[in-house]
N, C-alpha and C positions, 0 to 999 in steps of 0.2 A: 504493500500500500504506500501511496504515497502521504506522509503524515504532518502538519503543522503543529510544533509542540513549542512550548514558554518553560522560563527558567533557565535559560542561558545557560551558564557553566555554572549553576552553582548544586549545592548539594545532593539536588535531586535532579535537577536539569544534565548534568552533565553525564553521569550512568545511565539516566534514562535512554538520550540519546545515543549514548556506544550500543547499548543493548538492542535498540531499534534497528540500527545499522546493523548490527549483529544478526539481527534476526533477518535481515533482506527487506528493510523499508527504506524507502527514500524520505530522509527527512530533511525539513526547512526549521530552524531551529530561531525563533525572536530571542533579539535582545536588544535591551537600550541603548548599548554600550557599542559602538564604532570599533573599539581597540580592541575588542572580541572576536570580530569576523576572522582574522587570521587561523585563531587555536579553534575557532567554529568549525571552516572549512577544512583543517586538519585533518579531524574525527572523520570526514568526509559528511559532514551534512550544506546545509545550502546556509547563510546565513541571511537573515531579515533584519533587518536596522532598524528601530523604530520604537513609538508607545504603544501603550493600547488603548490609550486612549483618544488615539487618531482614527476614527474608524474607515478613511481612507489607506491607511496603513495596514491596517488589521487585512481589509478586505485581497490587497496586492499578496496578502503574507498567507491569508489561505484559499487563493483563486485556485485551483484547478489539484488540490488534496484530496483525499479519501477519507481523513478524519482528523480530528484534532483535540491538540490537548492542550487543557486552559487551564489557568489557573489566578489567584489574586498576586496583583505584584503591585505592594504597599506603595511603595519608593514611585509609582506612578502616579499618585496621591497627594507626593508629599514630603518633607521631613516631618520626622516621629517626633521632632525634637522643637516643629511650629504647631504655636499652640492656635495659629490659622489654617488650620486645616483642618477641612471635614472630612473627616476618613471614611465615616457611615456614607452619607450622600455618592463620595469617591466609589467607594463599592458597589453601590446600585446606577450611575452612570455606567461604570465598568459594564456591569452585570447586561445594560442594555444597549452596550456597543456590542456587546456576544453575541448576544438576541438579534440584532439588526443585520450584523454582518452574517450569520450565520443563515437567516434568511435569503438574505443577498444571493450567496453564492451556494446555495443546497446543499451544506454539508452535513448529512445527515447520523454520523459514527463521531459521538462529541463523550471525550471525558473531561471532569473538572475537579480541581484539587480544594475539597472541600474539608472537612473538619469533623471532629466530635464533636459533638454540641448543636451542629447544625439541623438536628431534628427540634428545633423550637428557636423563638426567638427570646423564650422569656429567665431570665436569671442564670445567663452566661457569658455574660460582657461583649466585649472586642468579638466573639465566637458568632456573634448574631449578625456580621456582616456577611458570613457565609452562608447564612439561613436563608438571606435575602434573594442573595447570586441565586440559588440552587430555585428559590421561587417563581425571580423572574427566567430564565430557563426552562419552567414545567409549563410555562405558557407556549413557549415553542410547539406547533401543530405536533400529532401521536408520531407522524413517520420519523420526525426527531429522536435519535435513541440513545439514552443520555445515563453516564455509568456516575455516579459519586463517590469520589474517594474520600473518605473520611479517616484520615491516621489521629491515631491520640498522639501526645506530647513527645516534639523530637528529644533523643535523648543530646543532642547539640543545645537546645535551648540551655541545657545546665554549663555551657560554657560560658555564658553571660554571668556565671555564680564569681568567676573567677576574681576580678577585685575583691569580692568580698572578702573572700579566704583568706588569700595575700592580707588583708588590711583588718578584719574581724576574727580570723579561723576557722570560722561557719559559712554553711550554704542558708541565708534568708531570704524566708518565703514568708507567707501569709497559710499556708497548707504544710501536710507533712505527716508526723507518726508514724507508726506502727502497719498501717493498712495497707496491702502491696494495692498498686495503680498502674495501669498501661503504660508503656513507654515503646516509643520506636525509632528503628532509624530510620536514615533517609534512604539508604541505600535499600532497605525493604521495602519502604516506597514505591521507589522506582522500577525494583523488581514487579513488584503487582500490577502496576500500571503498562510495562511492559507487557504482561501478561495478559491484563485484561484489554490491550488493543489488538493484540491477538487472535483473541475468542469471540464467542457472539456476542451483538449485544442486541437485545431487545426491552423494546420498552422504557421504563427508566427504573435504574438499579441503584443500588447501595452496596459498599464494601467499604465495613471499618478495615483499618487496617494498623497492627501492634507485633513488637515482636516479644516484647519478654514484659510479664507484672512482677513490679519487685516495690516495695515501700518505703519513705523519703529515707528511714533509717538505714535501710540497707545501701541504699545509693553513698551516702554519707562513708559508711565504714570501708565500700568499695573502692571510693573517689580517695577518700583520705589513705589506703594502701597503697593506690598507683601512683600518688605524687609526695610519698614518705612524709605524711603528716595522720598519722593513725587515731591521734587526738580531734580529726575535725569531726562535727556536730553539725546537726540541720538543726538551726533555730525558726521556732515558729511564732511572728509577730500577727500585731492587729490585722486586722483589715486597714484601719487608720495610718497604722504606723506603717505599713507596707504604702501605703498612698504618698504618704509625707514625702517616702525614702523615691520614691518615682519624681514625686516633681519638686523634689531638691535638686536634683540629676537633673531638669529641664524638658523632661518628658511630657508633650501633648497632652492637655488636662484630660481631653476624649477617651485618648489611649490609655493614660494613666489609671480613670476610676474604670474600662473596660478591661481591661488585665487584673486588675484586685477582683471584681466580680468575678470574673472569669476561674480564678483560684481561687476562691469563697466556693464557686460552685465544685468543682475540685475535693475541697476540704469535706463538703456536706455530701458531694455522690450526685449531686445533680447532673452536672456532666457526665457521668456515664449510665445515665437511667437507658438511654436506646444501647447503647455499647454492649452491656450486657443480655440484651435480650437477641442478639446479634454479633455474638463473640468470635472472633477471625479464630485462625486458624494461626500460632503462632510464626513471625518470623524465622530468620537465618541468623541473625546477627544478635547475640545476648550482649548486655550490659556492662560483662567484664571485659569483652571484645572493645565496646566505646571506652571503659576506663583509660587503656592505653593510648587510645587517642588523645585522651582528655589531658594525662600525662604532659604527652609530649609537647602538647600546647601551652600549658601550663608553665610547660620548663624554659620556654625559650628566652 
């Protein structure tokens, strides 16, 4: 097939596509970034220049594909860090440059990288922008046939723990304990996504998608082995004080109280009320495998 796919080179974007080409697809590969195109065309895909929120652009990027694969890319938005930016609004613009172009040009085999939590909009923070996407989307006439990727928590988002450690000796959250929770990587990700462009699709489908459940404690005892700090701890603050800690850093107030929610919901199990009723089949990549990554980064 010939395939239009987002996410550039990065964590998921970039496997995804070797593995396409792997598999015998011809893929066009977006990104925003210019200085990309080289290490794009490398890999042997085509590369697309551009936003997505150009729908002149979008449209040149998937003229004459067989299916395509979408996803939210924040940084089209905005900085995280302007507290003038509408990220909600951002997302449902998005959501209906997809809908328009994808009308446009009849492409009917669409996956979109959607989320836990995206089964509701109500008491999941920042999570509810992907409830939206996937909403406007189911508007798309029946012969649209539209797969949902929903991964729980990359285990990479715990790289952003990293000053802490360094500067506290703790991972701080606002969630945590005892209770093992989802975690995945990215490269699982893009395995199934591979996979499921693949395979049939009919209709509109869902697939969480996790590789290993393990709880904040155990991440903590893990984390703190592979970077010879066996004393660190995952501290659990307010809701409040987890907000403070966001926009003392200069983080988007939008962003800020929709990430606390978002791990309030987390904390209470709300976010995995569909997840479990709907529980993947675990990954390839367990958690001690990310440790060592986490290591190395750490150490540099």
């Amino acid at each position: 097939m010939k395939i239009t796919a987002m996410g550039s080179l990065g964590n998921i974007g970039k496997p995804l596509t070797r593995e396409l080409i792997k598999n015998g697809h011809a893929v066009t590969l977006i990104s925003s970034t210019a200085e990309r195109k080289r290490e794009i065309e490398a890999m042997g895909a085509r590369a697309a220049i551009g936003t997505i929120m150009d729908t002149e652009f979008l449209k040149r990027a998937f003229d004459g594909s067989d299916a395509v694969y979408l996803m939210g890319i924040w940084e089209a938005m905005g900085s995280a860090m302007d507290d003038k930016v509408d990220f909600e609004s951002g997302f449902i613009k998005m959501a209906h440059n997809y809908k328009k172009v994808l009308e446009q040009t009849g492409i009917k085999k669409i996956i979109y990288l959607s989320t836990i939590g995206a089964h509701t909009a109500n008491g999941i923070g920042a999570l509810k922008y992907h409830h939206h996407v996937e909403q406007v989307l189911n508007r798309l006439p029946a012969a649209f046939l539209i797969k949902y990727m929903r991964p729980v928590g990359f285990y990479t988002n715990l790289l952003r723990s990293i000053p802490t450690i360094k500067a506290e000796g703790a991972i701080v959250q606002n969630f945590g304990g005892t209770a093992k929770e989802p975690w995945v990587a990215p490269l699982d990700i893009a395995h199934t996504i591979a996979r499921e462009m693949g395979s049939e699709f009919k209709g509109r489908e869902v697939r969480y998608i996790a590789s290993e459940e393990i709880s904040a404690v155990e991440i903590a005892k893990t984390l703190g082995t592979a970077i010879g700090r066996p004393d660190l701890k995952w501290m659990t603050i307010s809701d409040q004080d987890m907000l403070n800690r966001m926009r003392s850093h200069g983080m988007n107030a939008e962003l800020s109280k929709g990430f606390v929610e978002m791990q309030a919901a987390q904390r209470n199990g709300h976010l995995y009320k569909d997840y479990y009723h709907n529980r993947p089949e675990p990954g390839k990549v367990k958690f001690t495998e990310f440790a060592r990554e986490f290591a190395e980064i750490y150490n540099q």
